[in-house]
NUSEBA-261829 format. One line per field, with one value per residue (C-alpha): residue number from 1; residue in three letters; x, y, z. Coordinates in Angstrom, 1 decimal, padded with zeros to 4 digits. Example, Ala and Ser with C-alpha at 12.3 -4.5 7.8 and 13.67 -1.06 7.14 Angstrom:
<pts>
num	[1; 2]
residu	[ALA; SER]
x	[012.3; 013.7]
y	[-004.5; -001.1]
z	[007.8; 007.1]
</pts>
This chain:
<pts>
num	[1; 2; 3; 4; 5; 6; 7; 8; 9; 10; 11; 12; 13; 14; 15; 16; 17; 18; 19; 20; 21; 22; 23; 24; 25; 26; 27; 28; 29; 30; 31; 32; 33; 34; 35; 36; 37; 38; 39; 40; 41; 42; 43; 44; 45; 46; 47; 48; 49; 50; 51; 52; 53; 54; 55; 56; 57; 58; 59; 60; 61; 62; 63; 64; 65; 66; 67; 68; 69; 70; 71; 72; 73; 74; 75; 76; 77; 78; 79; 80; 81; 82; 83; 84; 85; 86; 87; 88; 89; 90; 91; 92; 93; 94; 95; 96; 97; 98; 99; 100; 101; 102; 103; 104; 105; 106; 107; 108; 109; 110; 111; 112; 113; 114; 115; 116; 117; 118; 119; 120; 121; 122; 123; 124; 125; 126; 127; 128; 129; 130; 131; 132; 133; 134; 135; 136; 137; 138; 139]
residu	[UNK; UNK; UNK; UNK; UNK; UNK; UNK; UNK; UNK; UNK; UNK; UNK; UNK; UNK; UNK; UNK; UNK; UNK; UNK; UNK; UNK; UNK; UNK; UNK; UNK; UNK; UNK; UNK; UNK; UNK; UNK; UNK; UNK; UNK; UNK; UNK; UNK; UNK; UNK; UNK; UNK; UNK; UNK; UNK; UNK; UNK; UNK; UNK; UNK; UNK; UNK; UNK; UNK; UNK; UNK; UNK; UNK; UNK; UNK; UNK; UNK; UNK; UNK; UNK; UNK; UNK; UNK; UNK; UNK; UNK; UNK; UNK; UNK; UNK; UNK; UNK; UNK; UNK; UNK; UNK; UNK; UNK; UNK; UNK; UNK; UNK; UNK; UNK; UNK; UNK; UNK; UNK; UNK; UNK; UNK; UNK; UNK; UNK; UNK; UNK; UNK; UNK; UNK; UNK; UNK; UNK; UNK; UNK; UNK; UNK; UNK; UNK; UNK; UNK; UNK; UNK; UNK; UNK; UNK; UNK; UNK; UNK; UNK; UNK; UNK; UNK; UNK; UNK; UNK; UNK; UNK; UNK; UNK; UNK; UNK; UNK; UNK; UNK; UNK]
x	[108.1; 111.2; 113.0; 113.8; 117.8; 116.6; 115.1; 118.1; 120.6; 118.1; 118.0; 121.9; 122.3; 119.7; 120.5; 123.8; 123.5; 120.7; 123.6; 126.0; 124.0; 122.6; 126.1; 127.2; 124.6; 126.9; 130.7; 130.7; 131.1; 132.5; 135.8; 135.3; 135.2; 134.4; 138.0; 139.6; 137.5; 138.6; 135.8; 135.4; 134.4; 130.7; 129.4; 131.4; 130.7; 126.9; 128.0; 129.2; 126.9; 124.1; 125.8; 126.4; 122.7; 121.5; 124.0; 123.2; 119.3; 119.6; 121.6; 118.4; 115.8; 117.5; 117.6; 114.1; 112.7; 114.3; 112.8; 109.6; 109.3; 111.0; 108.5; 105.5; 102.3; 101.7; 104.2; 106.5; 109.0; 109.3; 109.7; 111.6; 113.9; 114.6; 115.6; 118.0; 119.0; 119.8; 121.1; 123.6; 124.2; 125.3; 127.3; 129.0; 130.3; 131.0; 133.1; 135.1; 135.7; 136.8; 139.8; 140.0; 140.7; 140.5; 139.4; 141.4; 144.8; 146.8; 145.8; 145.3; 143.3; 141.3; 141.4; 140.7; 138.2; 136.2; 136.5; 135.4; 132.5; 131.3; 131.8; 129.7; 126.6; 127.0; 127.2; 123.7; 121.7; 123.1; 122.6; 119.5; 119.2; 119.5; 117.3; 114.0; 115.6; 116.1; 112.7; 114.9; 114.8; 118.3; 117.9]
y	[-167.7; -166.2; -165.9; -162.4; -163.2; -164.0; -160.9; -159.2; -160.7; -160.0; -156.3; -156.0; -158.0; -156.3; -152.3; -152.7; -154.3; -151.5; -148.9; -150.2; -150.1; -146.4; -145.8; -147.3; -145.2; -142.1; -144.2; -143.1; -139.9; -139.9; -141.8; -140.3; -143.4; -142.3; -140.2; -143.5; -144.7; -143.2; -140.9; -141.9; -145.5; -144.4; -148.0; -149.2; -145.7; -146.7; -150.6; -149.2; -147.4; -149.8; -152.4; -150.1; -149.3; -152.6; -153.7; -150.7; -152.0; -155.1; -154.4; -152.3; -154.5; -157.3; -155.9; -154.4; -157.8; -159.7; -157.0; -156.9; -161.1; -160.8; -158.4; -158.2; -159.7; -163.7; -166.5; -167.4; -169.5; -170.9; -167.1; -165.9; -169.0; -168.2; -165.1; -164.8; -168.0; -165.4; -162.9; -165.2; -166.4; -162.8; -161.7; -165.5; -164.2; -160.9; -162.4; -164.9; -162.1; -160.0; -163.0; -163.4; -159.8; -157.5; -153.9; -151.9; -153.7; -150.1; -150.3; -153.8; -152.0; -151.2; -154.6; -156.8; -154.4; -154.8; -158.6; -158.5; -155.9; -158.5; -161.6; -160.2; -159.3; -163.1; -164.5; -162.2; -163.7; -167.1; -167.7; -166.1; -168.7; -171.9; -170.6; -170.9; -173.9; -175.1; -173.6; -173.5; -170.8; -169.2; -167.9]
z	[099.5; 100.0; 103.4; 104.9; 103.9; 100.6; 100.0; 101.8; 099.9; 096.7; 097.6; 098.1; 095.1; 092.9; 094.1; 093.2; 090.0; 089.3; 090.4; 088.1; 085.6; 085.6; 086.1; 082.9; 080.7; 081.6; 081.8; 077.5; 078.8; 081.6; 080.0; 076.8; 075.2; 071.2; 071.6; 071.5; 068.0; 064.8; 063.9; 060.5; 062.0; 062.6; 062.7; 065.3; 067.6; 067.0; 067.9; 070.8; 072.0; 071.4; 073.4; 076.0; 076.2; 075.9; 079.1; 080.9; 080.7; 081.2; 084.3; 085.5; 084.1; 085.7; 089.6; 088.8; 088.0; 090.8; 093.4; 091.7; 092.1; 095.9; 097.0; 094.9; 094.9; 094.5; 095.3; 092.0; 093.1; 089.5; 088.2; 090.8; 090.4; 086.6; 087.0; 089.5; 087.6; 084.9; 086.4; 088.0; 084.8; 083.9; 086.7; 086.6; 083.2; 084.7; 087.0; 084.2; 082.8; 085.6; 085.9; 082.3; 081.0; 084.3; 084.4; 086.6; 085.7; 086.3; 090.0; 091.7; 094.5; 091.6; 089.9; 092.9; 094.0; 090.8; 091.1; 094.7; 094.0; 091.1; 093.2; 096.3; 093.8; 092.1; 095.8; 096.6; 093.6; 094.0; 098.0; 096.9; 094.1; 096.1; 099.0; 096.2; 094.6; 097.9; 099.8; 102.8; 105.5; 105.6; 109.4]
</pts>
């Protein structure tokens, strides 16, 4: 079902949003993040953490499901269609946000570099998105 682009751009799309987010299981420690929370505030370290966790998954889950449908056996366009649907969904946010409250905002390599890195990942899912919707070869 999909086009060779499709699956390109779903590749691209999917490895780096599977990158980020077994690089975000580690960013806690990397940044030290629990120096910043009083210690005595042991419900909000264990908020923390679970949301990092659960972000950090669904960032993998999310690319791993959009390769397994892009490559794997049988011809979902339905399935496929919802979840990239999804996962542009997220990184649409992700991007909102990036404008809204930036990351980065000491260095604006750093800033606009984030918001391009985001926006090139939402572009991947959602070209990939309206080639299913569409069921139009991209080449």
């Amino acid at each position: 079902m999909e086009t060779v682009p499709a699956r390109i751009l779903i590749t691209l799309g999917s490895a780096v949003s599977i990158g980020f987010g077994v690089w975000h299981f580690f960013v806690p420690g990397l940044w030290d993040w629990y120096s910043y929370i009083d210690p005595s505030a042991t419900e909000l370290v264990v908020a923390v953490r679970a949301i990092n966790v659960f972000f950090s998954l669904s960032l993998v889950l999310f690319g791993l499901m959009n390769l397994l449908l892009a490559y794997g056996p049988g011809d979902s366009r339905y399935a496929t269609g919802v979840v990239l649907g999804a996962t542009c969904i997220l990184w649409s946010a992700r991007v909102v946000m990036q404008i809204a409250y930036p990351q980065g905002s000491t260095s604006s390599i750093l800033e606009y570099g984030v918001l391009l890195s985001f926006t090139l990942v939402l572009a991947c899912h959602a070209v990939a998105l309206l080639s299913v919707i569409l069921d139009r070869r991209l080449s």
